[in-house]
C-alpha positions in Angstrom: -23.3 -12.0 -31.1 -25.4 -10.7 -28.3 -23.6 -9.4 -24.9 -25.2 -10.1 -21.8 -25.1 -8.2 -17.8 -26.6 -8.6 -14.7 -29.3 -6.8 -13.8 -31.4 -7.7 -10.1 -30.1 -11.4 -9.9 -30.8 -12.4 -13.1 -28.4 -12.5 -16.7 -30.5 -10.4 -19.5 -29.3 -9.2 -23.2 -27.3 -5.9 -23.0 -29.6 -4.3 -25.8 -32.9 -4.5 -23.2 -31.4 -4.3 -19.7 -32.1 -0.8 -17.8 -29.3 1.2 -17.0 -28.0 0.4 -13.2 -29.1 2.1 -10.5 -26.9 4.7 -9.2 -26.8 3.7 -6.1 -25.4 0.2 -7.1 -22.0 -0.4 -5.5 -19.1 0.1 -7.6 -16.3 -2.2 -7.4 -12.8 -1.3 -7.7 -12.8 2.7 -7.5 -9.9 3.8 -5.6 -10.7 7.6 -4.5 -8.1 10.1 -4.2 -9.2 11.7 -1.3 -8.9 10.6 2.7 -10.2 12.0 6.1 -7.9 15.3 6.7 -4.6 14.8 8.5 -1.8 16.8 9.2 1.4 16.6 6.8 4.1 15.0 9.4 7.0 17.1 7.6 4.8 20.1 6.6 2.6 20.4 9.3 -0.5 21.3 6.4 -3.7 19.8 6.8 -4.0 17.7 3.9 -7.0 15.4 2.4 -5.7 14.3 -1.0 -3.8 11.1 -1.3 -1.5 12.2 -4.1 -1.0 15.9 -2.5 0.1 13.7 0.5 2.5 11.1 -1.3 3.8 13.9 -3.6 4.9 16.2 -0.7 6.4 13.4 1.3 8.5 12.3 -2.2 9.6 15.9 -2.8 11.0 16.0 0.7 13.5 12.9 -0.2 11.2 10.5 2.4 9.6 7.2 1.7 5.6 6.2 2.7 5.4 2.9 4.3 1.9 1.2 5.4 1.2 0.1 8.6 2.2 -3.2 8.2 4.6 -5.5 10.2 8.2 -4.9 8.8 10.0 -8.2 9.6 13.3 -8.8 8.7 14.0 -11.9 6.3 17.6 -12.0 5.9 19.5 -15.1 7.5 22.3 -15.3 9.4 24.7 -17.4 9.0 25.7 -18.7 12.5 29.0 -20.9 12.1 30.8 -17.8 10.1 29.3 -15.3 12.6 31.2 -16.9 15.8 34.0 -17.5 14.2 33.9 -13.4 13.5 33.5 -12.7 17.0 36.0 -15.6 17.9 38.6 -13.6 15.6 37.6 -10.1 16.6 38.2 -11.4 20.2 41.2 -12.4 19.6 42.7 -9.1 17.8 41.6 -7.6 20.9 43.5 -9.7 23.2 40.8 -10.8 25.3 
């Protein structure tokens, strides 16, 4: 059964295509290294990701992104004045 690629537009047998070019983008290749950037708990100028991460892990600390943290949890209103209602009332006010 014959297996088939992509080569400049167009879907050719596997056994005749030409190798890709080398400058052909590459999908999905997550590097390990990043622009240089100082360590926040060392203070060392670091440009490896997994350096980074593994330093901030063997300090006890957690990476986060850059994201918006919002919090999901609900309140439950009714039972939450009727805490205050009751705390205000052990106080005697």
């Amino acid at each position: 059964m014959p297996t088939y690629v992509y080569r400049d537009g167009r879907v050719v047998d596997k056994a005749t295509a030409r190798p890709r070019s080398v400058n052909a983008p590459v999908r999905g290749v997550i590097s390990d290294t990043m622009p240089a950037m100082r360590h926040p708990i060392t203070q060392k100028l670091m440009d490896s990701k997994s350096g980074f991460r593994a330093v901030t892990k063997a300090y006890g600390c957690v990476e986060v992104g850059n994201e918006v943290q919002r919090d999901t949890r609900r309140v439950d209103m009714p039972s939450l004045k009727g805490d205050i209602a009751h705390a205000i009332r052990e106080l005697g006010g």
